[in-house]
N, C-alpha and C positions, 0 to 999 in steps of 0.2 A: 590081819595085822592091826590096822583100824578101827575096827566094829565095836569097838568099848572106850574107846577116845571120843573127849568132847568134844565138838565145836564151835566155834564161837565166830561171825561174822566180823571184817573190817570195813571199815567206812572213813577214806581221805575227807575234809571238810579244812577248806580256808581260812577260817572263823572257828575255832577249838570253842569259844567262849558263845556263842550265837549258835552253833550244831547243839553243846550241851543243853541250853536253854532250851531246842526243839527236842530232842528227844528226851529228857526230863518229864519241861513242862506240858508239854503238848502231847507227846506221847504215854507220856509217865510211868518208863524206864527209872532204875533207881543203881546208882552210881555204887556199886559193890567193891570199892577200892580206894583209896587213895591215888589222885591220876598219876601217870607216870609226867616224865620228862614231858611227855607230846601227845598225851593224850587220857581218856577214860573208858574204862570198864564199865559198862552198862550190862544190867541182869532185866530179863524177863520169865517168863513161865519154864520152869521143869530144865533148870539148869543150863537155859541158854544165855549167851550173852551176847555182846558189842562191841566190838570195840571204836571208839571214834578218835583220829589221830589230823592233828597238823599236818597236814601233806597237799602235792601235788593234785589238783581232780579235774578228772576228764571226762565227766557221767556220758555213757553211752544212750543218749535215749531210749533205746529198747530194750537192754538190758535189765532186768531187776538186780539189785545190788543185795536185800536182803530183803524176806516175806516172813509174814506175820501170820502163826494160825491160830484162828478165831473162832468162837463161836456165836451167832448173831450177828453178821458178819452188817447189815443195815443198822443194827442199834449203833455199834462201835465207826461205823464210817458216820453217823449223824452227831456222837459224841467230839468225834473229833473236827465235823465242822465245825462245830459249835467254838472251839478252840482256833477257829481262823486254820485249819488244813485246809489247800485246794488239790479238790482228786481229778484224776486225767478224765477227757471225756471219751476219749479212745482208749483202747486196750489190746494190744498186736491187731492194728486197721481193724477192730469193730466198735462201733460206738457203745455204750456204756447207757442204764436207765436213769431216769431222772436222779435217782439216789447215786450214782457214780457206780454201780456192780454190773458186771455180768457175769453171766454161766448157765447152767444148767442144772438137772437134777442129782447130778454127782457131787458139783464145787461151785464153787462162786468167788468169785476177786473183787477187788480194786487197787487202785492204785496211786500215790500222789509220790509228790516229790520233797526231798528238804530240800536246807538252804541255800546247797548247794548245786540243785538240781540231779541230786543223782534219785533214783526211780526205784520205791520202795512199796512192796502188796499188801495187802491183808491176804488171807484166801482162807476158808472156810471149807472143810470136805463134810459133805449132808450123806 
């Protein structure tokens, strides 16, 4: 019934105006709408998007809210520190390499947090 329907991730955020600026500037998502009432539409690669809305948030620390996939998955976590991102140095209780990733020879993650603390990946499949 699904299988041809998009997807598109939500994201509560405190600050509409301070979430936009991070995923924008920092991530560099590109706002593909006019915002609504409470919030904006954010586009990334191959028809996904975001949405980020004024609301209530209760980031679950271990939950990921939305994951990012990547390739080079080290260049793009050094890109965005460079931009002031701090990635976790855990990742489900194991610590993480100097660069913030781990995995293996299948995938590889990381992870940071926005504004609001809710908990967002890269992941890379090799």
């Amino acid at each position: 019934m699904l299988t041809n329907a998009t997807i598109f991730a939500t994201i509560p955020t405190r600050d509409l105006k301070k979430a936009k600026a991070f995923y924008v500037n920092k991530l560099g998502l590109r706002q593909v709408a006019d915002p609504s009432t409470h919030g904006y539409m954010l586009a990334a690669a191959d028809g996904s998007k975001l949405f980020i809305y004024e609301g209530d948030t209760r980031p679950d620390n271990d939950l990921v809210v939305a994951a990012f996939f990547v390739k080079g998955i080290e260049q793009v976590v050094q890109s965005l520190r460079n931009k002031g991102v701090k990635f976790e140095p855990m990742i489900s209780g194991m610590p993480t390499d100097e660069n913030g990733v781990i995995g293996n020879d299948r995938e590889k993650a990381a992870c940071f947090r926005d504004p609001d603390g809710n908990l967002l990946s890269l992941s890379e499949l090799l």
